[in-house]
N, CA, C and O atoms as CSV, one atom per row, in Angstrom:
chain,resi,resn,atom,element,x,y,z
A,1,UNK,N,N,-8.063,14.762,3.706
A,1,UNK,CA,C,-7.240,14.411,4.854
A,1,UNK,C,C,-6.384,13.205,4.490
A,1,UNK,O,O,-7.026,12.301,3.957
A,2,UNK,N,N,-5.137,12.995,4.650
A,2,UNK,CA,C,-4.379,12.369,4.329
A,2,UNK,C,C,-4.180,11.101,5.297
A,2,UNK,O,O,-3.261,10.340,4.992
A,3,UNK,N,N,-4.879,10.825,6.330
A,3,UNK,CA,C,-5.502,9.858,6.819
A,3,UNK,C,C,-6.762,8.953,6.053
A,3,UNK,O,O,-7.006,7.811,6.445
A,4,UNK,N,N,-7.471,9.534,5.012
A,4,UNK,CA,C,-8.171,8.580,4.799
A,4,UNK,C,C,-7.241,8.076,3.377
A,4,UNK,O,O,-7.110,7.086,2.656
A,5,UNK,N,N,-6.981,8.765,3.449
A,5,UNK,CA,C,-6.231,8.246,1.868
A,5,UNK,C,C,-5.773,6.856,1.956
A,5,UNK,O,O,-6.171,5.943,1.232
A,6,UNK,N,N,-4.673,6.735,3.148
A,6,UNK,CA,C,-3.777,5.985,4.055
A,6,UNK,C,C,-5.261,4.529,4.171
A,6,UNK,O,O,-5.199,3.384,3.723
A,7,UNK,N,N,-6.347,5.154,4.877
A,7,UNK,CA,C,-7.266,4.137,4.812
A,7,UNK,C,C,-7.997,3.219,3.573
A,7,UNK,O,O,-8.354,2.044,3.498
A,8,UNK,N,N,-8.023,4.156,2.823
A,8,UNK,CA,C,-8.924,3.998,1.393
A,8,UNK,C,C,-8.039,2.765,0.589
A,8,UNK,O,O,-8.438,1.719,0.076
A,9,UNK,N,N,-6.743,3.314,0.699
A,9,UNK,CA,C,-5.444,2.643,0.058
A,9,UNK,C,C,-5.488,0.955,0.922
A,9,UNK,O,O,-5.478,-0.007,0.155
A,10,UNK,N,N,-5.536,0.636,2.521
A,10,UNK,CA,C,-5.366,-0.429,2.449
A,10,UNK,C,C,-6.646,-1.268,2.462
A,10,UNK,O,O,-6.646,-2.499,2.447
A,11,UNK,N,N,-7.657,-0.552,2.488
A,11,UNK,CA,C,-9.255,-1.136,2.329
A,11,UNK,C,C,-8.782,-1.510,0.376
A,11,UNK,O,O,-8.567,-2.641,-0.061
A,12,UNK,N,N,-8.748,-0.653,-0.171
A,12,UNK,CA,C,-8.564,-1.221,-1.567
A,12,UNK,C,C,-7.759,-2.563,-1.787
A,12,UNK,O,O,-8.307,-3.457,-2.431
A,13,UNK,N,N,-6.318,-2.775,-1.218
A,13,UNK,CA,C,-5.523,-3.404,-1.215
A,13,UNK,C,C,-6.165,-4.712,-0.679
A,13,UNK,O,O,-6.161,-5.664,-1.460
A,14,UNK,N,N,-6.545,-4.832,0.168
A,14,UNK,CA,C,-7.128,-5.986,0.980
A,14,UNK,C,C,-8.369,-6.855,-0.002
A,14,UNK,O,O,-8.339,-8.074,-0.168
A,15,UNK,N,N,-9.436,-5.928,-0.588
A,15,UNK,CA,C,-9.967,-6.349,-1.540
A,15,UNK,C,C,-9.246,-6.526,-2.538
A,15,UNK,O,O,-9.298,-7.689,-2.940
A,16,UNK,N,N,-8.638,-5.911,-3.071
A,16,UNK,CA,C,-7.840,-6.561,-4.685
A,16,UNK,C,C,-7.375,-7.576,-4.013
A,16,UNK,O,O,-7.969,-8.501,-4.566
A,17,UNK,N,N,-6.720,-8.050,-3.197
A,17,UNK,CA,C,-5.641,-9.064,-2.895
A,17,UNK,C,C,-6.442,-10.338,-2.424
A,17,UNK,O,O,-6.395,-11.415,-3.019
A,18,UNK,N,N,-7.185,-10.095,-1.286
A,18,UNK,CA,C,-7.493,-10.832,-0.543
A,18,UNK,C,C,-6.920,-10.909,0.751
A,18,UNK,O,O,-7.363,-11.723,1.562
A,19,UNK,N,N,-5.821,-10.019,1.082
A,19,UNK,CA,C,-4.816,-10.129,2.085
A,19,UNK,C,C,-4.854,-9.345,3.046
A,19,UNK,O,O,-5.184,-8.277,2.531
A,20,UNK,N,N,-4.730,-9.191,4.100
A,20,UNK,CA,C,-4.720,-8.178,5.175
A,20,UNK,C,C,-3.412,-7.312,5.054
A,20,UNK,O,O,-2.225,-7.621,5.165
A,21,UNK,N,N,-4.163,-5.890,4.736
A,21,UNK,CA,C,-3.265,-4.717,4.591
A,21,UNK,C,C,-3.001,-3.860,6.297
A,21,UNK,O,O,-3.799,-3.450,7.139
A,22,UNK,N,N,-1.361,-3.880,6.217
A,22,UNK,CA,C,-1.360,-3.364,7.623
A,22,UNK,C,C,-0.787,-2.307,7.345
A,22,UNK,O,O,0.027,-2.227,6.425
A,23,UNK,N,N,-1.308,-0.780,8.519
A,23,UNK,CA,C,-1.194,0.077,8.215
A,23,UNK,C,C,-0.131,0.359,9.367
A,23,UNK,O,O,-0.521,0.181,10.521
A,24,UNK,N,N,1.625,0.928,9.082
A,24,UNK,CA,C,1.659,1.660,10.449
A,24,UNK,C,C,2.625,3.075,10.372
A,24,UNK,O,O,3.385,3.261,9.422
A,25,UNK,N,N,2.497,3.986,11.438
A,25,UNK,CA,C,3.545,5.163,11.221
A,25,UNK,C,C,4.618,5.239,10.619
A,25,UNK,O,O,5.061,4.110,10.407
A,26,UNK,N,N,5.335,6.136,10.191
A,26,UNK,CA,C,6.573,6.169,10.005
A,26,UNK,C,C,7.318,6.691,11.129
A,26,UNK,O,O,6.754,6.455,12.198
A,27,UNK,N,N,8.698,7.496,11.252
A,27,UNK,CA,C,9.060,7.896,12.200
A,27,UNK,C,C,8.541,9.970,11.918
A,27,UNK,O,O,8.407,10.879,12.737
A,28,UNK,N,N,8.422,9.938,10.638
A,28,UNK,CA,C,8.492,11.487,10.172
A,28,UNK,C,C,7.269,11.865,10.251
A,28,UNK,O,O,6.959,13.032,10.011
A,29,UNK,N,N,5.930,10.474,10.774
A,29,UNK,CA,C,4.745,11.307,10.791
A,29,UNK,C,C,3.951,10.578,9.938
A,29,UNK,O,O,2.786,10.300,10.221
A,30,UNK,N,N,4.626,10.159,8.653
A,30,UNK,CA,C,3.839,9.677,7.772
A,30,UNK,C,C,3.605,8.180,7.995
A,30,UNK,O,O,4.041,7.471,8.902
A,31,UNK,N,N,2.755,7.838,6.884
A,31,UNK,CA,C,2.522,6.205,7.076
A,31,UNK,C,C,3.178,5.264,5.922
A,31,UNK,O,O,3.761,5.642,4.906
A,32,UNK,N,N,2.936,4.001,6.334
A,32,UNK,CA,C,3.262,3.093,5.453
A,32,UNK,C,C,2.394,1.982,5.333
A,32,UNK,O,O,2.111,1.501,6.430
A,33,UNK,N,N,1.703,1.224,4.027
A,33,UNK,CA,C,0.653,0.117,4.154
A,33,UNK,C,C,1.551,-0.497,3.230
A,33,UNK,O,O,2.347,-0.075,2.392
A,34,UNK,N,N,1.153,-1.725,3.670
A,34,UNK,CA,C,2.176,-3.382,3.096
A,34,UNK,C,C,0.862,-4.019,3.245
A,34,UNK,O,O,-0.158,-3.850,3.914
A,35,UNK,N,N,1.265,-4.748,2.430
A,35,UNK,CA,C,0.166,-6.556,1.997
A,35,UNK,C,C,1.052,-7.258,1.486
A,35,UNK,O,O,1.895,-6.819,0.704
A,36,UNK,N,N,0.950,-8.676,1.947
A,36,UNK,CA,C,1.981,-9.516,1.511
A,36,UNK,C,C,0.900,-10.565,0.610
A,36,UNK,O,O,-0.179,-10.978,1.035
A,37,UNK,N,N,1.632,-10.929,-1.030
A,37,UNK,CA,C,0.680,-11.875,-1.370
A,37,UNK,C,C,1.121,-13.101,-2.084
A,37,UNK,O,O,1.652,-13.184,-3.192
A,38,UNK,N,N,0.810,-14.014,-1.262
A,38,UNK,CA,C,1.164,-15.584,-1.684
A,38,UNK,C,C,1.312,-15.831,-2.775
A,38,UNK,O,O,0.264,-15.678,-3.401
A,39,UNK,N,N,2.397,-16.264,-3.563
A,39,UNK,CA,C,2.197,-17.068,-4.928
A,39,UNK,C,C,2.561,-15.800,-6.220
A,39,UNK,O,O,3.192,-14.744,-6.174
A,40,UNK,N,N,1.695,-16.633,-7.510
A,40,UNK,CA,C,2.029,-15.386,-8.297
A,40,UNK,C,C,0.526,-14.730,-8.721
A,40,UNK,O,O,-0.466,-15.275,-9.204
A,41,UNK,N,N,0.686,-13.866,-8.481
A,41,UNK,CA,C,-0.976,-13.133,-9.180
A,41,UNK,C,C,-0.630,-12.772,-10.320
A,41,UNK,O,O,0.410,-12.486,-10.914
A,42,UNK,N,N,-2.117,-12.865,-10.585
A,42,UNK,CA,C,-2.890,-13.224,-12.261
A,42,UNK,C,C,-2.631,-11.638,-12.581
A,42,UNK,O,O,-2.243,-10.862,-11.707
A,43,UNK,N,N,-2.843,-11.318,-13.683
A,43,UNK,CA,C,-2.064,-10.041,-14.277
A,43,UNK,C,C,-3.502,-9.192,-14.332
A,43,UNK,O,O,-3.367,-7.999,-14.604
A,44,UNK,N,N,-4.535,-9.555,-14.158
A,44,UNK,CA,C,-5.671,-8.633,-13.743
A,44,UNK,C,C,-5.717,-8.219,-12.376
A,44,UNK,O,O,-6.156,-7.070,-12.353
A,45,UNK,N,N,-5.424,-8.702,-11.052
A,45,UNK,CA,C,-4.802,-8.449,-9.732
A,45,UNK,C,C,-3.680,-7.550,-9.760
A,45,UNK,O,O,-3.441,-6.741,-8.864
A,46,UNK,N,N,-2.944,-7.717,-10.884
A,46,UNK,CA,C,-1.906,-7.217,-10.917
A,46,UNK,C,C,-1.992,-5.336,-11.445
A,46,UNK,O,O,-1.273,-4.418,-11.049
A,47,UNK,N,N,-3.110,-5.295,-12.414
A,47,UNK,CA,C,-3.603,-4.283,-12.793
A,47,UNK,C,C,-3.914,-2.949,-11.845
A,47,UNK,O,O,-3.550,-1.782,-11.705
A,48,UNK,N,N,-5.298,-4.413,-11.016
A,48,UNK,CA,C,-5.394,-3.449,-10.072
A,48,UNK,C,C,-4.638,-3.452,-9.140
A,48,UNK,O,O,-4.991,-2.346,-8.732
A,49,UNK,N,N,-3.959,-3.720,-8.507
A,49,UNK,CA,C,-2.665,-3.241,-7.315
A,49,UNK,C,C,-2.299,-2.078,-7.908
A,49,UNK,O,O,-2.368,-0.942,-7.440
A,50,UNK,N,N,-1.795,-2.532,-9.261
A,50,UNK,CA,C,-0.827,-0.731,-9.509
A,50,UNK,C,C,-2.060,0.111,-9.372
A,50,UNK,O,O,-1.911,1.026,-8.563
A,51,UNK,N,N,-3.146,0.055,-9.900
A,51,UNK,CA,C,-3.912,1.033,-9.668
A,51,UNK,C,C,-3.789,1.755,-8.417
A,51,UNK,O,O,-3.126,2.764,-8.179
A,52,UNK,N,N,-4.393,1.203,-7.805
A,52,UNK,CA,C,-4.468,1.058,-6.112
A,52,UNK,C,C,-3.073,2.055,-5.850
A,52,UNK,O,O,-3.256,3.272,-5.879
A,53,UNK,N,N,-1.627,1.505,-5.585
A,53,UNK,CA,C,-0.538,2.070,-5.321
A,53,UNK,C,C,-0.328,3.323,-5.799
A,53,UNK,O,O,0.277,4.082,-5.042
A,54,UNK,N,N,-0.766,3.859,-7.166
A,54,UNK,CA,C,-0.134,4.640,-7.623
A,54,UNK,C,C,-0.712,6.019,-7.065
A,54,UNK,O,O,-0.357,7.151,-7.396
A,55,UNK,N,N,-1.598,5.686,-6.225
A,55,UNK,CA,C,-2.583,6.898,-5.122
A,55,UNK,C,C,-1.069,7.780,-4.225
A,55,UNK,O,O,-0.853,8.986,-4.347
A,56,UNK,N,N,-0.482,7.133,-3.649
A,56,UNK,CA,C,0.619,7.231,-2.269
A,56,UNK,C,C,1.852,8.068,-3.285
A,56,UNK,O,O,1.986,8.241,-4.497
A,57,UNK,N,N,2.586,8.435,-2.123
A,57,UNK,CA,C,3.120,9.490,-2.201
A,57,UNK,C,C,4.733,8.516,-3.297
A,57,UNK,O,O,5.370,8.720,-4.331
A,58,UNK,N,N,4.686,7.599,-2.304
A,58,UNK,CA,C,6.077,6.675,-2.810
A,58,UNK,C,C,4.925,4.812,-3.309
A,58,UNK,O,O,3.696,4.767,-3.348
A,59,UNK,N,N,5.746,3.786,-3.551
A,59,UNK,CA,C,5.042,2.709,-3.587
A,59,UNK,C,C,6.179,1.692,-4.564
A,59,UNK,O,O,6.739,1.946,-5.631
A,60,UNK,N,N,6.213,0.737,-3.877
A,60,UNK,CA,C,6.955,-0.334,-4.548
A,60,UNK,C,C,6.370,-1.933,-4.381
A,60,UNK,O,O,5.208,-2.323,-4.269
A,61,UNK,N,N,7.561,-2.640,-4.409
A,61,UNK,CA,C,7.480,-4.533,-4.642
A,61,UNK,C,C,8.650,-5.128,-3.637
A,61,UNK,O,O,9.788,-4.659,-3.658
A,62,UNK,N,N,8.396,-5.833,-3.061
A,62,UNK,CA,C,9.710,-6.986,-2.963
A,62,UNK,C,C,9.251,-8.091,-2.886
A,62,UNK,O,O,8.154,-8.319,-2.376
A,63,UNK,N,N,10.232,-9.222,-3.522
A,63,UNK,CA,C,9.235,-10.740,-3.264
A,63,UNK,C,C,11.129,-11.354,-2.541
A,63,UNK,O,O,12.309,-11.076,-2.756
A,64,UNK,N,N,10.423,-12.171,-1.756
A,64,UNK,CA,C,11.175,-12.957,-0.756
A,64,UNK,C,C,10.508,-14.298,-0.602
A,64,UNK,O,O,9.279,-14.254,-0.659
A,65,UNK,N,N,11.162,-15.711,-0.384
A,65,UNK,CA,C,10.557,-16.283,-0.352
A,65,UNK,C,C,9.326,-17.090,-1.022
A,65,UNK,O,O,8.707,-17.993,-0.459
A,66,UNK,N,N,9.077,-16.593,-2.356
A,66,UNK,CA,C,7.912,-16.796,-2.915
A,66,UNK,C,C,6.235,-16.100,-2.623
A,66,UNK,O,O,5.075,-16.438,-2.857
A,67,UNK,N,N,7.046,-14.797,-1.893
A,67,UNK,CA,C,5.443,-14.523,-1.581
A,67,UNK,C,C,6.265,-12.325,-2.099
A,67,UNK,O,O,7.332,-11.720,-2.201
A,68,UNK,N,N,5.495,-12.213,-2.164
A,68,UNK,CA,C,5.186,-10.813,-2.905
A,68,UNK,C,C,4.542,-9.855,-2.100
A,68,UNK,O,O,3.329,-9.831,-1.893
A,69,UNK,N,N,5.620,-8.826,-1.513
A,69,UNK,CA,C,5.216,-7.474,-0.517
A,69,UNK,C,C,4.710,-6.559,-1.221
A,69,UNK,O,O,5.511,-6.424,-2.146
A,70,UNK,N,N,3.866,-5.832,-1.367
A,70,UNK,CA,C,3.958,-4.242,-1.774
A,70,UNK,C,C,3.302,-3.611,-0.902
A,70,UNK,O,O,2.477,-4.065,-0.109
A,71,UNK,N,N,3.700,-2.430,-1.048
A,71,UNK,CA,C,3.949,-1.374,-0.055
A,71,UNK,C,C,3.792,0.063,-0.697
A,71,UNK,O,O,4.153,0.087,-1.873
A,72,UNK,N,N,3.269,1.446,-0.118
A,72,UNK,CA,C,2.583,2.323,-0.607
A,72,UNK,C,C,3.288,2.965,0.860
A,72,UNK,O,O,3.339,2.236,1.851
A,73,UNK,N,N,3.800,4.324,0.908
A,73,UNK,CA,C,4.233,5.345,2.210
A,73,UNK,C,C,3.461,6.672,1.560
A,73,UNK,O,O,3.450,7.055,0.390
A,74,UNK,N,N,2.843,7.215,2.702
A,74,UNK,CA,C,2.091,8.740,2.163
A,74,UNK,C,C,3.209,9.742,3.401
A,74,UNK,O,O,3.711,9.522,4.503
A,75,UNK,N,N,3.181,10.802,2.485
A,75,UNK,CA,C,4.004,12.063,3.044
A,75,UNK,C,C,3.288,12.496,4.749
A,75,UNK,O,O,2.078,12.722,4.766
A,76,UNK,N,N,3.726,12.548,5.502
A,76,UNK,CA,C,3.238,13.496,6.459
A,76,UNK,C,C,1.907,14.663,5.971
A,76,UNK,O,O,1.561,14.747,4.792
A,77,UNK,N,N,1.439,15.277,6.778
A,77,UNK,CA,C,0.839,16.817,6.796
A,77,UNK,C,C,1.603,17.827,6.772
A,77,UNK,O,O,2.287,18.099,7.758
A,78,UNK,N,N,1.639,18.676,5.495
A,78,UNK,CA,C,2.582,19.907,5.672
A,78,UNK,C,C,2.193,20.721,6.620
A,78,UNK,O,O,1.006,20.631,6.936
A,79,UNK,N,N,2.754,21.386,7.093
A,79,UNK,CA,C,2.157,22.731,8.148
A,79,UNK,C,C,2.223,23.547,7.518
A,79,UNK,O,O,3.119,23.856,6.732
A,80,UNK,N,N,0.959,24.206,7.840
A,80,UNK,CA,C,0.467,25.565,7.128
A,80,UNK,C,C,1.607,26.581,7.513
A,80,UNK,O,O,2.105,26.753,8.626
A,81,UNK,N,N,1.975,27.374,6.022
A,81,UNK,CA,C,2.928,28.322,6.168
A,81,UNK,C,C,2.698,29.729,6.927
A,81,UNK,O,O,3.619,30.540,7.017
């Protein structure tokens, strides 16, 4: 189910990071989880994040400010043909 995935992904995130991963809809159905993380992480944090991300359908970075977003979107549920 592509709901827990969505879950699994920001329970992981929150532990690698330390940060509170927020989970919310998209408009198409699907979701999106972001964690924002202070500063610069150590390149073993860094390991595991990509790990972590590379689960989701899409997944990227932005840093603003000195603090570091990433973000993971999973596809909707196809409907059965």
């Amino acid at each position: 189910m592509r709901s827990t995935r969505v879950f699994d992904l920001a329970s992981g995130l929150a532990g690698a990071t330390g940060a509170e991963a927020r989970i919310s809809q998209l408009p198409d159905g699907g979701y999106r989880v972001e964690a924002e993380l202070p500063g610069e992480p150590e390149t073993h944090d860094h390991r595991a994040v990509l790990d972590l991300l590379r689960r989701a359908d899409r997944y990227g970075h932005r840093y603003r400010t000195r603090t570091h977003t990433v973000w993971a979107e999973f596809d909707p549920p196809q409907e059965p043909s």
